[in-house]
C-alpha positions in Angstrom: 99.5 -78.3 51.6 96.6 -79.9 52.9 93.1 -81.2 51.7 90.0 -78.8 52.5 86.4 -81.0 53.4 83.2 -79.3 51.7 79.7 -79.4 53.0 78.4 -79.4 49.7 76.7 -82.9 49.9 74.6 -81.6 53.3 73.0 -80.0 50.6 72.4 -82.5 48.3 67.9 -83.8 48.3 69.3 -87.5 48.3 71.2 -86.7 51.1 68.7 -84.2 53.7 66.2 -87.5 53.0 68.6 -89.4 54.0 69.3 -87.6 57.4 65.7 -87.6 58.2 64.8 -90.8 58.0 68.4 -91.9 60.3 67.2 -89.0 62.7 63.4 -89.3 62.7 64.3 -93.0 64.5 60.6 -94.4 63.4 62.6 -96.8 61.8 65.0 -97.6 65.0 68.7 -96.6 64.9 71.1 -97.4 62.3 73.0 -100.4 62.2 75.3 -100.3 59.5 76.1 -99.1 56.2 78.3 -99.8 53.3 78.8 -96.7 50.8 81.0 -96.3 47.5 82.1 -93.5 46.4 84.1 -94.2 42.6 85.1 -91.9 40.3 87.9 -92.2 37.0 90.0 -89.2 37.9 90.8 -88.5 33.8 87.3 -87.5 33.8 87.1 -84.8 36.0 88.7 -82.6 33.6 88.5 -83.7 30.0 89.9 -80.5 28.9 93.6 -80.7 30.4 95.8 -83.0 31.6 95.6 -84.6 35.4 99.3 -83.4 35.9 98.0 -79.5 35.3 96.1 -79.0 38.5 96.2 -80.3 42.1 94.3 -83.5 41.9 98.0 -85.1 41.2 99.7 -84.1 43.6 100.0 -86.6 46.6 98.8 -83.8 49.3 95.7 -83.1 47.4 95.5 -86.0 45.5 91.8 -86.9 43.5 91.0 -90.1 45.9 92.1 -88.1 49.2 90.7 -85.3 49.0 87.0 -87.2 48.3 87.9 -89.2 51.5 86.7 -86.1 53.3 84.1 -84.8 51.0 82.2 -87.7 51.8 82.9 -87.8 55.7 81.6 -84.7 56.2 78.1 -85.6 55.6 78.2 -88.5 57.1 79.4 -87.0 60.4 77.2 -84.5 60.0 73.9 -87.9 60.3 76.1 -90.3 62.8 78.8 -88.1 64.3 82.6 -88.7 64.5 83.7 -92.6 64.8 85.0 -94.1 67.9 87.3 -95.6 65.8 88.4 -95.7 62.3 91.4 -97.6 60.6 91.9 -99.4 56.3 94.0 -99.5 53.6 94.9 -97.0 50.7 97.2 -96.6 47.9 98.0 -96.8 44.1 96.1 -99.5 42.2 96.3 -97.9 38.6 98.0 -95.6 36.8 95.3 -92.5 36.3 98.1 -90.2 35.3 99.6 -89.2 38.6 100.9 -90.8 41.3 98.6 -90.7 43.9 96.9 -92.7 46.3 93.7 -93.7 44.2 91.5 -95.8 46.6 90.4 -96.0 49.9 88.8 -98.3 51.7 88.0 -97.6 55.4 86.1 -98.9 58.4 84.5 -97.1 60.7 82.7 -97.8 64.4 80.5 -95.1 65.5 80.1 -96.9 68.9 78.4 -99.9 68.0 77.0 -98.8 64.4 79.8 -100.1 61.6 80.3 -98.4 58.4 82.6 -99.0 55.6 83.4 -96.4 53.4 85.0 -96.9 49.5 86.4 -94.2 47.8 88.4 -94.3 44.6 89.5 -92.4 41.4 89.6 -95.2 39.2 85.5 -96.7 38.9 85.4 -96.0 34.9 81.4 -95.5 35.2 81.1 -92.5 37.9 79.6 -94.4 41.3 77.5 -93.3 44.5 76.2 -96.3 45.9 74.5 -96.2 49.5 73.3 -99.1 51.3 72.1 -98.7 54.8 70.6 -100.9 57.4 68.4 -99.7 60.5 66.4 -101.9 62.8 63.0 -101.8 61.0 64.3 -100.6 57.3 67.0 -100.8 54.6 67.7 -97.4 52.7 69.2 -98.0 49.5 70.1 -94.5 47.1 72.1 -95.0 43.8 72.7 -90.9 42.1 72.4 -92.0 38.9 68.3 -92.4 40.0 66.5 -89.5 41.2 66.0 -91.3 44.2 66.2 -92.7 47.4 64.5 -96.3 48.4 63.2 -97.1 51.7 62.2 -101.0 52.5 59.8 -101.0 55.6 60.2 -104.2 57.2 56.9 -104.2 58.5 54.6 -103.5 55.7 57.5 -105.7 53.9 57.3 -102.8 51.1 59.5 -100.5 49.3 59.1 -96.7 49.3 60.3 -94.9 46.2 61.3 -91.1 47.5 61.5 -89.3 44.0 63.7 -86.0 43.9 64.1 -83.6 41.0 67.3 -84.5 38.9 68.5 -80.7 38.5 70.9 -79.3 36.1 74.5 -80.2 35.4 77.1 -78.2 33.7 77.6 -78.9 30.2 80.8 -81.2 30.1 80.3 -82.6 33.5 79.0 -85.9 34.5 74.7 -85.4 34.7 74.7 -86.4 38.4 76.7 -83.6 39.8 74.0 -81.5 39.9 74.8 -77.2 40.3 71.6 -76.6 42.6 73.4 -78.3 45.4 76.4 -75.4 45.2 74.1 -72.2 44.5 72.2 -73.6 47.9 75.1 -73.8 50.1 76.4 -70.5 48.6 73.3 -69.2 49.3 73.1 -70.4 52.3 76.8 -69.0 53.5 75.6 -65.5 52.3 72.5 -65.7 54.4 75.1 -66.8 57.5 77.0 -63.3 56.3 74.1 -61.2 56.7 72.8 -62.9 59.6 69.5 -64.2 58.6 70.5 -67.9 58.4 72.9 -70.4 59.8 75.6 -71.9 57.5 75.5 -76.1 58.9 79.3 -76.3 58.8 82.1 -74.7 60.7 86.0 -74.7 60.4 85.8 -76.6 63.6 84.3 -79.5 62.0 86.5 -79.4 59.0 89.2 -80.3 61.2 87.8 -82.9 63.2 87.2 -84.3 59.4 90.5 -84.3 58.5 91.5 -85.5 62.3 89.5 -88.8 61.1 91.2 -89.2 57.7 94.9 -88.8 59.3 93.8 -90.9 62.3 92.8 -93.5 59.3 96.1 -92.7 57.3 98.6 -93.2 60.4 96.9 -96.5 61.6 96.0 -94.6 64.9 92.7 -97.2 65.8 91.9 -94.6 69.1 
């Protein structure tokens, strides 16, 4: 049994404005970033128990299998990590016994990033902070949007995005346009009129990273 990474982030707004500014470089290159990730597992599904379904089982665990949600977008901006090591485990009891946080550091050959993922935040998290050579970037999802500080004009630039819709039941951030676009946009790849921005190949290398991390493996 094994954890499978999802590009469904790539298509979050918050998250292609993001990527432009990093890759635009009129702000220099990044420097670092801190980003947490925190969710209370009980919550995901109100409606049943956490032992009925896979999120407590160690394998596919809540908190691992986020690990590489988030990865895979942030791969997708700064590529894979020279190196990548931390710590998880059980800090709580959410219901199952399962490895509920992880905190990681990564190097992405000079550029530092620390990454916190967890199944236990009782308020539902996404917290980004990070630092380039001429500009902070600072995007919280429960605000529709992101925050750019130019260190020049010493001014803050407020990058609005539409909210969207949520399912009824789930939490109001996890918005359902993200999904229908990167269904969409694997049915165009089908047909041949579009190309879908993730591939089994990089899936793996994701999940290369989170075992490297798990087994201590620093290279």
């Amino acid at each position: 049994m094994f954890i499978a990474p999802s590009s469904t982030l790539k298509f979050h707004t918050a998250i292609k404005i993001i990527k432009k500014i990093i890759t635009d470089k009129k702000f220099g290159n990044l420097t670092n970033f801190v980003y947490h990730s925190g969710q209370y597992l009980p919550d995901w599904h109100p409606w049943e128990r956490v032992t009925d379904y896979y999120v407590s089982k160690k394998e596919t665990g809540g908190g691992r299998e986020i690990v590489p949600f988030e990865m895979t977008w942030i791969f997708d901006i700064l590529g894979l990590p020279k190196k990548i090591s931390g710590f998880y485990g059980r800090t709580m009891d959410v219901g199952a016994k399962i490895d509920d946080t992880y905190a990681i550091t990564m190097d992405f050959h000079g550029r530092y990033g620390l990454l916190l993922v967890d199944v236990v935040s009782r308020y539902a998290t996404r917290r980004l902070t990070m630092n380039l050579e001429k500009a902070q970037i600072f995007w919280k999802w429960d605000e529709q949007c992101v925050w750019l500080y130019d260190s020049e004009k010493k001014t803050w630039d407020q990058r609005n995005y539409a909210q969207g819709k949520s399912m009824e039941g789930y939490n109001t951030n996890i918005i359902e346009e993200m999904y229908i676009d990167e269904i969409q946009a694997f049915i165009n790849a089908m047909k041949g009129t579009g190309v879908f921005p993730n591939s089994l190949d990089d899936d793996i290398q994701v999940l290369e990273q989170l075992y490297k991390m798990e087994q201590g493996v620093m290279a």
